[in-house]
C-alpha positions in Angstrom: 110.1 86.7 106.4 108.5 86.3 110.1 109.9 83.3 111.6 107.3 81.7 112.8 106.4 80.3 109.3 108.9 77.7 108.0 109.1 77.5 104.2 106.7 74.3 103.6 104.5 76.5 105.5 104.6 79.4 103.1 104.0 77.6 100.0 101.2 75.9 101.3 99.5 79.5 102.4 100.3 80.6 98.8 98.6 77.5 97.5 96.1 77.9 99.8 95.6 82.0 99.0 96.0 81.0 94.9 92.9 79.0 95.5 94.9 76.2 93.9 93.4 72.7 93.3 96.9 71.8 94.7 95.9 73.2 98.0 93.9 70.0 99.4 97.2 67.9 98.8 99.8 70.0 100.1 98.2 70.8 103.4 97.8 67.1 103.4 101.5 66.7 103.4 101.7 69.5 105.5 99.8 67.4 107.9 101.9 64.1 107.4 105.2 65.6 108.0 104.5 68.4 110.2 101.2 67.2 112.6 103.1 68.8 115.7 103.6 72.4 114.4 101.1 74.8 115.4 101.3 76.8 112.0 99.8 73.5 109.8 97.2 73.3 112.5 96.6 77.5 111.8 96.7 76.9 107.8 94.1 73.8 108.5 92.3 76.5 109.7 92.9 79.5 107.2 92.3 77.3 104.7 88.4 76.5 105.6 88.5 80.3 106.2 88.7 80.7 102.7 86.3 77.7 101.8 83.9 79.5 103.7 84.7 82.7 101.9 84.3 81.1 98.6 81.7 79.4 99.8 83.1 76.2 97.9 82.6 73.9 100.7 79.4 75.9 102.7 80.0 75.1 106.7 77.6 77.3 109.0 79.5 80.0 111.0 78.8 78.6 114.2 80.4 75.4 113.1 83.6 77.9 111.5 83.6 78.9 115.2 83.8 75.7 117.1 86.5 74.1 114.9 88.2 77.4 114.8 88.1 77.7 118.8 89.2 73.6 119.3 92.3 74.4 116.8 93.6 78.0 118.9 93.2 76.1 122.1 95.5 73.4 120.5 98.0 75.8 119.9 98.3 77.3 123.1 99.0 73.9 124.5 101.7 73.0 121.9 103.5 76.6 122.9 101.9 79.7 124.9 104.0 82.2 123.6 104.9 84.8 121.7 104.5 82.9 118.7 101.2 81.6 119.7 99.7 84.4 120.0 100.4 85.5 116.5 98.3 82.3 115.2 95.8 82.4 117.8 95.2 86.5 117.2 94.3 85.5 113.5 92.0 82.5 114.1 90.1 85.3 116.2 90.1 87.1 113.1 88.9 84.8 111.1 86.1 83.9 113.1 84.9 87.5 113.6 84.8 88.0 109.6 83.0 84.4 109.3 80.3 86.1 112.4 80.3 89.5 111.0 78.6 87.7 107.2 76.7 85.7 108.9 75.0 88.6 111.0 76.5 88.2 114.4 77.9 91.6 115.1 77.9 91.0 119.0 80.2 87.7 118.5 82.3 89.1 116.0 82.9 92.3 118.1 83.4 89.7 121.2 86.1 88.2 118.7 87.8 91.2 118.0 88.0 92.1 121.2 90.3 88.9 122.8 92.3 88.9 118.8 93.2 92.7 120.6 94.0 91.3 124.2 96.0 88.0 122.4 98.2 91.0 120.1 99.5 92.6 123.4 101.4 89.1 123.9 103.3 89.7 120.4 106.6 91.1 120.8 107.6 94.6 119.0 110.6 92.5 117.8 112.3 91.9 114.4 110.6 88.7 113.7 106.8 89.7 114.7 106.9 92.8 112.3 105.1 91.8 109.9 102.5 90.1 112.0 101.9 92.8 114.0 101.7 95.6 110.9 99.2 93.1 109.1 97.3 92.9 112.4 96.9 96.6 113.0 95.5 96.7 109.5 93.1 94.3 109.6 92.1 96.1 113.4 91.3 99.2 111.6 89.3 97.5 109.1 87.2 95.7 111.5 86.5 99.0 113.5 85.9 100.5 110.2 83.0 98.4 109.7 81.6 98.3 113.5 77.7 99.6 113.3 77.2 102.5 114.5 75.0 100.4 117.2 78.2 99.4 118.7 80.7 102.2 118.1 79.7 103.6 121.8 82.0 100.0 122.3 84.9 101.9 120.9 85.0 104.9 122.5 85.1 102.9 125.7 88.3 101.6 124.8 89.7 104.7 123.4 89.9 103.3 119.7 89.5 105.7 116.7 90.2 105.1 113.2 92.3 107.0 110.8 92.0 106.3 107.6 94.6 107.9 106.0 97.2 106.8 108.6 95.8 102.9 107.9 96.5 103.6 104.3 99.8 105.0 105.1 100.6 102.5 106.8 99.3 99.8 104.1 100.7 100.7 101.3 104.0 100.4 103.3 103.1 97.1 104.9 102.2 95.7 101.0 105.7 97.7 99.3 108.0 95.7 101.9 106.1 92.2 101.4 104.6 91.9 97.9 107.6 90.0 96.2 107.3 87.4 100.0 106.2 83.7 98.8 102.6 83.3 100.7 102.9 87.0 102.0 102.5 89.1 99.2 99.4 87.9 98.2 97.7 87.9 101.6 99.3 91.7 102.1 96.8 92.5 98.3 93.9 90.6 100.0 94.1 93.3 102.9 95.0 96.2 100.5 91.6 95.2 98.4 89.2 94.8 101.3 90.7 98.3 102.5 90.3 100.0 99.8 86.8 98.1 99.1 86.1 99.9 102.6 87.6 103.2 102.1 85.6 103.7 98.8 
């Protein structure tokens, strides 16, 4: 399990994945007895991703954005690292799904973009494996679902996609971390959406 999440942290990402009415209350805790550690900050953040996803507590995208923004910079002031990066990298994530629905292609491409720049600060080390596999997926998701107004974008940075090297590598990615507390079930989120894609 990457190390960047302690346990606490992984149950409440489960709960929070589960869509759990135990959710609220955990983070909560989460907050009381861990307001210093930049991962409750990034599930404070995760979890009104999926809020906004449900679209059980509606919040306008640009307001997503702003929160979203206020809680990344946080974390590069608690640490501006390594380990930053990797919750920093998904905020951007989030945010660009969150602008892509609500119709701002430009912004979420913009978003993408510095998730791509912050990745390249992530180690190729034992404990950033899974972070950076799960990245790459969502990357070729994203670029999977560029419009074509914008793909000139992508041959500008030399990006293609290949879809059956992403599902190669996704079905190996969800194998080594579907029986992971918290893990699993975000590694079948990004397995549905890819195949919802590749369909």
């Amino acid at each position: 399990v990457i190390e960047v999440y302690s346990v606490e942290h992984l149950h409440v990402l489960q709960a929070i994945l589960d869509v759990s009415p135990l959710a609220p209350a955990k983070l909560a805790k989460l907050k009381h007895n861990q307001p210093h550690h930049p991962a409750t900050l990034y599930l404070e953040n995760y979890s009104a991703f999926v809020a906004f996803i449900a679209l059980e507590k509606p919040i306008d995208a640009q307001t997503f954005s702003i929160l979203a923004q206020q809680r990344a910079k946080q974390i590069e002031q608690m640490m501006g690292d390594a380990t930053a990066a990797v919750y920093c990298s998904n905020i951007l994530l989030q945010m660009a799904i969150v602008e892509a629905i609500s119709g701002n292609s430009v912004q979420s491409l913009r978003s993408v973009v510095k998730a791509m720049q912050l990745v390249k600060k992530i180690p190729d080390e034992a404990p950033f494996y899974q972070e950076r596999e799960k990245l790459s997926i969502v990357f070729d998701l994203f670029w999977a679902v560029v419009p074509d107004d914008y793909k000139w974008a992508l041959n500008l940075w030399g990006i293609s996609v290949d879809w059956e090297q992403s599902i190669g590598r996704l079905d190996k990615y969800v194998t080594r971390y579907k029986s992971s507390v918290g893990l699993g079930d975000e590694a079948q989120i990004i397995e549905s959406l890819v195949y919802l894609k590749a369909t």
